[in-house]
C-alpha positions in Angstrom: 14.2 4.7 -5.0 11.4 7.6 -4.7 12.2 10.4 -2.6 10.3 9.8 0.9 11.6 10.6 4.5 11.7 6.8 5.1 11.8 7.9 9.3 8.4 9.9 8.7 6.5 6.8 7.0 8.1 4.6 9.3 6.5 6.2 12.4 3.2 6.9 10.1 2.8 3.2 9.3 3.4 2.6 13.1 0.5 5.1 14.3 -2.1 3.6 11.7 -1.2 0.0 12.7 -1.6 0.9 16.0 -5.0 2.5 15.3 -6.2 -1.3 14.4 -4.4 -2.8 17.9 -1.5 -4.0 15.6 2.2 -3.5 16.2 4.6 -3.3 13.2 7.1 -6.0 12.4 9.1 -7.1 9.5 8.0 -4.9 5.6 9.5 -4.6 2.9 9.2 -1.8 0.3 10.1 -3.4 -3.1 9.6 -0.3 -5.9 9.3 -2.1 -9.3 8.2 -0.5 -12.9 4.9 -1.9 -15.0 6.7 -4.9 -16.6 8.2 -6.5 -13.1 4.2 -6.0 -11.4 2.7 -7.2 -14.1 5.0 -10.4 -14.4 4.7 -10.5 -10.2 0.8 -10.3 -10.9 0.8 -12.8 -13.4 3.1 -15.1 -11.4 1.5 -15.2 -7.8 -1.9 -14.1 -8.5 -2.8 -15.1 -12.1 -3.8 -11.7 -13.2 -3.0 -10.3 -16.0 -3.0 -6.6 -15.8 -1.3 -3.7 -14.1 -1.7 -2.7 -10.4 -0.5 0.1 -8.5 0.7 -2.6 -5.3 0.4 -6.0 -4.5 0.9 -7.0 -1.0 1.8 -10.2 0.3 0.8 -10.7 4.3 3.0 -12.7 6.5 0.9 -11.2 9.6 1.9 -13.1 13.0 -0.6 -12.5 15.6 -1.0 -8.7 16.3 2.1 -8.2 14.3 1.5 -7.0 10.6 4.5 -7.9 8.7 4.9 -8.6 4.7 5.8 -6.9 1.0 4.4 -4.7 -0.7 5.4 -5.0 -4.2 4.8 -1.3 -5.3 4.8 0.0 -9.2 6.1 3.5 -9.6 5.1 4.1 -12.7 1.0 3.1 -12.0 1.6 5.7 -9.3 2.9 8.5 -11.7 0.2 7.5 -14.0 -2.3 7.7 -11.4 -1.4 10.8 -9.9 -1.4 12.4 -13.1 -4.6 10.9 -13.6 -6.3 12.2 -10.9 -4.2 15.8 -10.5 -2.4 14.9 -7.8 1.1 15.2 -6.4 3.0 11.9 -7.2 4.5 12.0 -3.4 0.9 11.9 -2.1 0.0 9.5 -4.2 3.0 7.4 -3.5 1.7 7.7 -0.2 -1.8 6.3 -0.6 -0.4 3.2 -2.1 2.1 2.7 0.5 -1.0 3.1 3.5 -2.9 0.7 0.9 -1.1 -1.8 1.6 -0.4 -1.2 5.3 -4.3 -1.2 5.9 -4.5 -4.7 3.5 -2.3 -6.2 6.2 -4.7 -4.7 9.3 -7.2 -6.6 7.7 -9.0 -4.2 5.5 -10.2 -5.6 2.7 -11.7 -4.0 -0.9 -12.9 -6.5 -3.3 -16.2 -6.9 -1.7 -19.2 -5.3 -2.1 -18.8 -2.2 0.0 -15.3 -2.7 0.6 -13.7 0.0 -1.7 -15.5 2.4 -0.1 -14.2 1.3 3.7 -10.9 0.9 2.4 -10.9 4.6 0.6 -12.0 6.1 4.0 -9.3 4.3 6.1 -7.1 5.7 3.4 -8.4 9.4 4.4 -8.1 9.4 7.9 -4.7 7.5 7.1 -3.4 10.5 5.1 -4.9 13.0 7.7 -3.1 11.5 10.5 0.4 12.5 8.6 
């Protein structure tokens, strides 16, 4: 289990959601290494390669529920990538996959870029 003040990211995740009118409902924080997201990856979504989170929405209404599958070592990795601490880092996946299930998407053209600024004022509102 990584170090996080589970309290803090609970009421965090709460204020974002509510940001996007939703209310929080059931998640689930499963921390896995490389090989377990890979083989998730492989399994559900037919990719073959290695991702920082996956998350699978079970969203009811204006209720954002679901799991977010969560590789800590593709955070290390990425935080040492890109100089930064692996708790912020950690952080920026976790609100990744928060704003995936408000409906914020990133594969599209232009997409990335909305989702990278929703991750901003995400991290700013901490």
């Amino acid at each position: 289990m990584p170090d996080v003040d589970q309290e803090m990211v609970r009421r965090w995740v709460a204020a974002v959601a509510a940001t996007y009118g939703r209310r929080v409902g059931d998640i689930a924080y499963v921390f896995v290494d490389d090989e377990r997201i890979l083989e998730v990856n492989r399994q559900f979504l037919r990719h073959d390669y290695y991702t920082d989170i996956i998350t699978f929405d079970y969203d009811h209404g204006d209720t954002i529920s679901g799991d977010l599958i969560i590789s800590l070592d593709t955070v290390r990795t990425n935080a040492e990538g890109m100089g930064v601490e692996y708790g912020r880092e950690l952080l920026r996946v976790i609100i990744h996959g928060i704003l995936h299930l408000c409906g914020i998407n990133d594969k599209g053209p232009g997409e990335r870029e909305q989702m990278e600024a929703a991750e901003n004022r995400a991290l700013a509102m901490l």
